[in-house]
N, C-alpha and C positions, 0 to 999 in steps of 0.2 A: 123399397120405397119408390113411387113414382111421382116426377116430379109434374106440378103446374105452371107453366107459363104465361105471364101476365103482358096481352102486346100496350099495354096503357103504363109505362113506366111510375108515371105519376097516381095512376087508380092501386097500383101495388103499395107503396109506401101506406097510403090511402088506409083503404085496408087494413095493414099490420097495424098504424097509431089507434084504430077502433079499440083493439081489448088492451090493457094493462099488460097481459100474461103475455099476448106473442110481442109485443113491444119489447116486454124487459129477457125473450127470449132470441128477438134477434140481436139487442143489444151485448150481448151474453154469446151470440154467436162471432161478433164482430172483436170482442173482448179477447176471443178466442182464437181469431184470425192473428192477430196484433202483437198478439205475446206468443203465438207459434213458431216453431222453426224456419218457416218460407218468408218470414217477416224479422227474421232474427235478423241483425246487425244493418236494419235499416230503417232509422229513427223516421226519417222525411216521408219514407211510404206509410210508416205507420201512422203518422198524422194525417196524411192525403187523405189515406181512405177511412178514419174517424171524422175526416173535414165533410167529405161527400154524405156520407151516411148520417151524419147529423142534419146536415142542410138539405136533405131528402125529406127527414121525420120532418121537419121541423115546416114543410113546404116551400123553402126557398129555394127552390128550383132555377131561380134566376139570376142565382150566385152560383148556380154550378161552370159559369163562364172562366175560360181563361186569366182573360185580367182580371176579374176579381178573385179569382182565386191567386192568382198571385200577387194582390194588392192584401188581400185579409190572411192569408195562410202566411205567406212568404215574405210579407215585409216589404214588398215592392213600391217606387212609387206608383201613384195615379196614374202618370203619364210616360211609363217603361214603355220600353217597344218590346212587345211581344216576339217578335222577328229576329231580332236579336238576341232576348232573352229565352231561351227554350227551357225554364225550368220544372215549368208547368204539364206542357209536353212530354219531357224525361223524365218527368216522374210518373205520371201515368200511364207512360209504357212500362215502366219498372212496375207500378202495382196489376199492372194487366200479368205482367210474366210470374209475379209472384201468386196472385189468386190461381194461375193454373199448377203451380206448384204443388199448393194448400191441399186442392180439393185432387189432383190426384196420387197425396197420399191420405185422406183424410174424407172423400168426397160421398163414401157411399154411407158414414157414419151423420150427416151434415142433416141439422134440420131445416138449414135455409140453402142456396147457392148464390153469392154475391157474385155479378161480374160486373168489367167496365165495358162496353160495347168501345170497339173503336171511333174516332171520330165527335163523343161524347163524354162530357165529365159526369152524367146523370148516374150512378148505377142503378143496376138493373136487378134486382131481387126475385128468385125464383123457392117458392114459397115448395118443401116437400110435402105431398100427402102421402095418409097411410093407406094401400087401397084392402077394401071390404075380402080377407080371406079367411077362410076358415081351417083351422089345424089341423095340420094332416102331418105327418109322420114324418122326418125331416130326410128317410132315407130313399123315398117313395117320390115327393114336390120338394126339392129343396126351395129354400124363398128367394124369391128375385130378387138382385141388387140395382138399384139406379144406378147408370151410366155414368162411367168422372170423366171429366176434363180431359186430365191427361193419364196415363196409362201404367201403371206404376208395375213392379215386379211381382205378379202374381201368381201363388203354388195352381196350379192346375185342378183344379175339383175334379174328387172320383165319380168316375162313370154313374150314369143314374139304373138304377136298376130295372129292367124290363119290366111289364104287367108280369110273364108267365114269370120272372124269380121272385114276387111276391109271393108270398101266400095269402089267400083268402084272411088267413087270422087276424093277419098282418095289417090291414088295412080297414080304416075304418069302418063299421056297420052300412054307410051309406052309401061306400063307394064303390063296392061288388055289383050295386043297383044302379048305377050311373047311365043315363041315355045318352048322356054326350059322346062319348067314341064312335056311335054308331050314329048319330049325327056329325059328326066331324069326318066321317069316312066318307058318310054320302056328298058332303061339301068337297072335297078334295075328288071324287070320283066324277062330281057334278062338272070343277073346274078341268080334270083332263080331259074329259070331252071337249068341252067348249074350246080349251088350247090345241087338242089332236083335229077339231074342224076346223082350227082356220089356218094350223099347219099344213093342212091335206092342200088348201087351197090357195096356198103364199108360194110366190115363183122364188124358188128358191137360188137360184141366180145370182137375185139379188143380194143374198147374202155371202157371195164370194167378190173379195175385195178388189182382187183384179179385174172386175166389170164396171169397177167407180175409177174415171179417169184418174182423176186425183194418190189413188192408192195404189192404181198400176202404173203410177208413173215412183212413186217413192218404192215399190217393192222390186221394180223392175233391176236392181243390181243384185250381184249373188250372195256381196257382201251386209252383211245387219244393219239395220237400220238404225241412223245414232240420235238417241231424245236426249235434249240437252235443257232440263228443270232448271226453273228460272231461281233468283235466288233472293227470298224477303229478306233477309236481314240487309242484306246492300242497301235495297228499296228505301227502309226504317232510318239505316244511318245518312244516306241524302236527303231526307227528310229532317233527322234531326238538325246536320250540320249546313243547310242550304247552298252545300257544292257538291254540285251536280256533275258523277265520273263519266269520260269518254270512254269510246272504246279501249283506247291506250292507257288510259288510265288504268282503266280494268285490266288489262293484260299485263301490267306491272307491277301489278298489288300494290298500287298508290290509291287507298282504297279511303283515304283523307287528305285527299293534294296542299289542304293547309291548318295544319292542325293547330298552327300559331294563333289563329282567328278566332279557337274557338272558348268556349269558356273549359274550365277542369272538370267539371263533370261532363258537361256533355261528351267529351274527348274521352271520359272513364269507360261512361253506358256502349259509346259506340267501337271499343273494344271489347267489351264484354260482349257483344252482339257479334261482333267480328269471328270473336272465338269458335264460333261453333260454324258448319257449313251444311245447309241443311234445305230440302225443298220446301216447296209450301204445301199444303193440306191438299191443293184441288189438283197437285200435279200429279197427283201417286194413281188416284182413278182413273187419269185420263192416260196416262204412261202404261198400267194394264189393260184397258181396253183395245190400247193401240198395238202393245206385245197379241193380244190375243188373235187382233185381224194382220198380225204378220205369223204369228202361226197358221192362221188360214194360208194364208200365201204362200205357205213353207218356207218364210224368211225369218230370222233372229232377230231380235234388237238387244243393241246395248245402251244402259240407259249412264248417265254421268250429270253433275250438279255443275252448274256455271259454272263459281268456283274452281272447281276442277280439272277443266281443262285449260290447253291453250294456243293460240293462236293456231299452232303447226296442225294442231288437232283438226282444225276447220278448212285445212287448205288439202282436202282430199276428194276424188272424187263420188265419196261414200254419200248418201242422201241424207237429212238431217231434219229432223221435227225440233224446234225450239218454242218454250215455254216463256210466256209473262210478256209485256213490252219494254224498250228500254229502259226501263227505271228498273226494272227486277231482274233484268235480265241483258246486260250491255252489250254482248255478240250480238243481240238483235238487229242493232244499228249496222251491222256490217253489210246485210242484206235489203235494207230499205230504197236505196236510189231509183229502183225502178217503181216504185209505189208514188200514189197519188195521196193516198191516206198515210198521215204521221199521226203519230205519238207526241203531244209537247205538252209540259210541264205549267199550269196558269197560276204563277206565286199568289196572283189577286184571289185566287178561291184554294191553294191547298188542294190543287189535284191534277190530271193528267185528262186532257180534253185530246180528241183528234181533230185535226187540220185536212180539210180537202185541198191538195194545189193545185187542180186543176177538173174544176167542179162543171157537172154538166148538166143538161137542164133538168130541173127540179130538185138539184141539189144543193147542198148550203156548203160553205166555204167552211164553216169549223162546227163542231160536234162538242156539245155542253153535256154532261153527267149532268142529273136535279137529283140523284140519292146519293147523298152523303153517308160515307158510315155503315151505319144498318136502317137509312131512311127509305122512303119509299117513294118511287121516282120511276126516272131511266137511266139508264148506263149505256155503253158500247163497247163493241169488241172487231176485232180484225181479224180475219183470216186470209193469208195470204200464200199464196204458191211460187217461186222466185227462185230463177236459178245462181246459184252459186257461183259469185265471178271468178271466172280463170279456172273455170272448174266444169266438169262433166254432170255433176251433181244436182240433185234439188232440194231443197228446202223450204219447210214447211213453217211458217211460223203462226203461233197462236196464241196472243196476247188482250188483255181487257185493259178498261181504264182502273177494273178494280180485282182483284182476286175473283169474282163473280163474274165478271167480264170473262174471265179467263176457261173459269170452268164451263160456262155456257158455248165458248168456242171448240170449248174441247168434245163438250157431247155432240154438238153438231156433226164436228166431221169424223164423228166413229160411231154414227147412226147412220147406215150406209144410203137407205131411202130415202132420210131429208139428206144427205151432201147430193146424191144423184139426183134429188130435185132442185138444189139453190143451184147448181153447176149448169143443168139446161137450161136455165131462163140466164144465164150467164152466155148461152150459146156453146156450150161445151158439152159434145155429147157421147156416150159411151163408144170405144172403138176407136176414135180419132187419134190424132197426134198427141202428142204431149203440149197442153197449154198450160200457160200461166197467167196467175188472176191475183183478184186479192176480193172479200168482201164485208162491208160494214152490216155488223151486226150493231141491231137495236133489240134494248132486253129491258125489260117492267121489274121495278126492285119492289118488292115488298116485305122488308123487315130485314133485309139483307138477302133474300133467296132469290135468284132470278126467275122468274116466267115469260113466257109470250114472246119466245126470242125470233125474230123476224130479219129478213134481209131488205137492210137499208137501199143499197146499195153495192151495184159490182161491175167491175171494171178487166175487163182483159189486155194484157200487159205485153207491149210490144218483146215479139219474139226477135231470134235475130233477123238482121236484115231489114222487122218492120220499121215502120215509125208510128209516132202515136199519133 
């Protein structure tokens, strides 16, 4: 099955209430969510998400708000503080973890895919179609599965059988007669061309790492290079509990400095989040590609989860790529003093803005995100290069205001002809010294994917000796 995606949240529901039939079949799907295992012994998620999907059908879309949902679901008064009460918030991160549960034991069976976008109480309905095939012999095309969620323990399907171990018999009447392979070949023959001329004519130089300051300056030790994956669930529980860890904090696994403050569930969720130690989605691509351009360079990396190190870890003269900004990742902060561009947290909007301190002309003093969520907007992202205090070292770091943030800085600086291009208009140019910088990325959200990711802004960062 292949599924369709509807970007009108509101034209989906839309939609499904037209016929009778898909109505009483998503309600039948939801039925089926609720009383499942990923839903088992958790009565409050399973009215949440009967609460949302009813006030979808139903078009009240304007009840899918926090306070009213926790004024009509939860019993609240009118005038609770939200801020203090996180129960609204904890439970939809519970039903966010539990639908990926569901559908990645259950996902490629599903006629609909509920999710809850983060950021939003709307959910999001994606509707399965069947696409137009015609039967062919299951040994020969087995049938395609739609993709789940999450990724559950699957036996390995046997190998497909070659054209030449068929036999003619074997295969349907029409398909001995088929022109497509020999269209498919001329396509694929057509494309190595077209890839081998502009191979012929690409300075291949450029794609060895030690010709991009930036990467001959982190590959230049003999010892591997250490990436240190930021870690979301910290991120999640300072968001639940609004106390916000220092670096020492973090280093002492005081990973809720006052747990007295908080209500009992919330203190539940944020050990059960706690339990697990785990990167985020966008680290794992960016962490390979960067292993890949230290095998160019004939250097190792080792890679390690926030989490899991510690202090003594960082006080070496080994190089170091760190993942996420301080909220996801708290070593971050150890490296920031010589940067112009911070990370700070804006309670008034539920998110993380960057601060210029020391803005120059035609820059703005502090940096707003407008995509919330999976809204459609701009975002931003840092990249900075900073040496390691007390230390021989360099360090990389590459953090967003949002997980998108994150992987957009990440493709940048392991795309080796856009970093050798945002680095010389930085003044930094291949051959030289070893310099260090830091720069703002600006990125166009559109449904949550980043595009159009541009350089804001870059600043080169007194060396020793300089002054700014």
């Amino acid at each position: 099955m292949s599924s369709t995606r509807q970007s009108n949240p509101h034209a989906v529901f839309a939609k499904i209430v037209e016929t009778e039939e898909d109505l009483t079949l998503l309600k039948q799907h939801v039925k089926e969510i609720i009383e499942g295992a990923a839903f088992k012994g958790s009565h409050r998620s399973g009215q949440f998400l009967q609460y949302i999907i009813d006030q979808g059908i139903a078009g009240n879309f304007d009840s899918l708000k926090e306070r009213v949902i926790g004024v009509e679901l939860f019993g609240r008064s009118t005038t609770y503080d939200t801020g203090e009460d996180a129960i609204v918030r904890v439970t939809a991160s519970d039903v966010r973890k539990r639908l990926l549960q569901h559908y990645g034991r259950y996902g490629t069976t599903s006629a609909f895919r509920v999710t809850l976008p983060l950021g939003s109480y709307l959910p999001e309905i994606i509707r399965e179609t069947e696409p137009d095939l015609r039967p062919e012999p299951a040994a020969v095309h087995p049938p395609k599965k739609s993709p789940t969620m999450a990724i559950p323990e699957i036996e390995p399907a046997p190998p497909e059988p070659s054209p030449s171990q068929v036999s003619v018999e074997e295969r349907p009447p029409n398909q001995a007669v088929r022109w497509w392979p020999k269209a498919l070949l001329a396509l694929i023959l057509l494309n190595i061309g077209v890839w081998f001329f502009f191979w012929v004519r690409y300075d291949h130089r450029a794609q060895n790492p030690r010709r991009v300051p930036l990467w001959a300056a982190l590959l230049s030790s003999p010892r591997p290079l250490q990436i240190i994956t930021s870690d979301p669930d910290i991120a999640e529980v300072q968001g639940y509990t609004g106390q916000f860890l220092t670096t020492s904090d973090y280093a002492n696994h005081s990973y809720i400095p006052h747990p007295e403050r908080l209500r009992v569930e919330v203190t539940q969720l944020c050990h059960i989040l706690l339990g697990g130690n785990k990167a985020a989605l966008v680290d794992i691509p960016i962490a390979v590609k960067i292993a890949e351009l230290a095998q160019a360079g004939s250097r190792g990396v080792e890679v390690h989860s926030a989490r899991g190190i510690q202090l003594s870890n960082l006080q070496t003269d080994d190089n170091f790529v760190l993942f996420g900004s301080p909220l996801s990742n708290p070593w971050a902060a150890l490296f920031i003093d010589p940067m112009s561009f911070r990370f700070s947290y804006d309670k008034a909007t539920s998110q993380e803005i960057i601060l210029n301190l020391h803005p120059r002309a035609h820059e703005r003093s502090q940096y707003v995100p407008t995509a919330l969520g999976w809204a459609t907007g701009q975002s931003y992202a840092l990249i900075a290069m900073v040496r390691n205090p007390d230390q021989n070292g360099n360090v990389l770091l590459l953090g967003g205001a949002n997980a998108e943030g994150t992987e957009a800085a990440g493709k940048l600086v392991t795309d080796l002809t856009r970093i050798s291009a945002a680095l010389k208009t930085c003044g930094i140019e291949p051959g030289g010294p070893v310099r260090h910088f830091e720069l703002l990325l600006r990125l166009n959200m559109m449904a949550g994917s980043p595009t159009n990711v541009n350089v804001e802004a870059c600043h080169l960062l007194p060396e020793s000796g300089e002054h700014s």
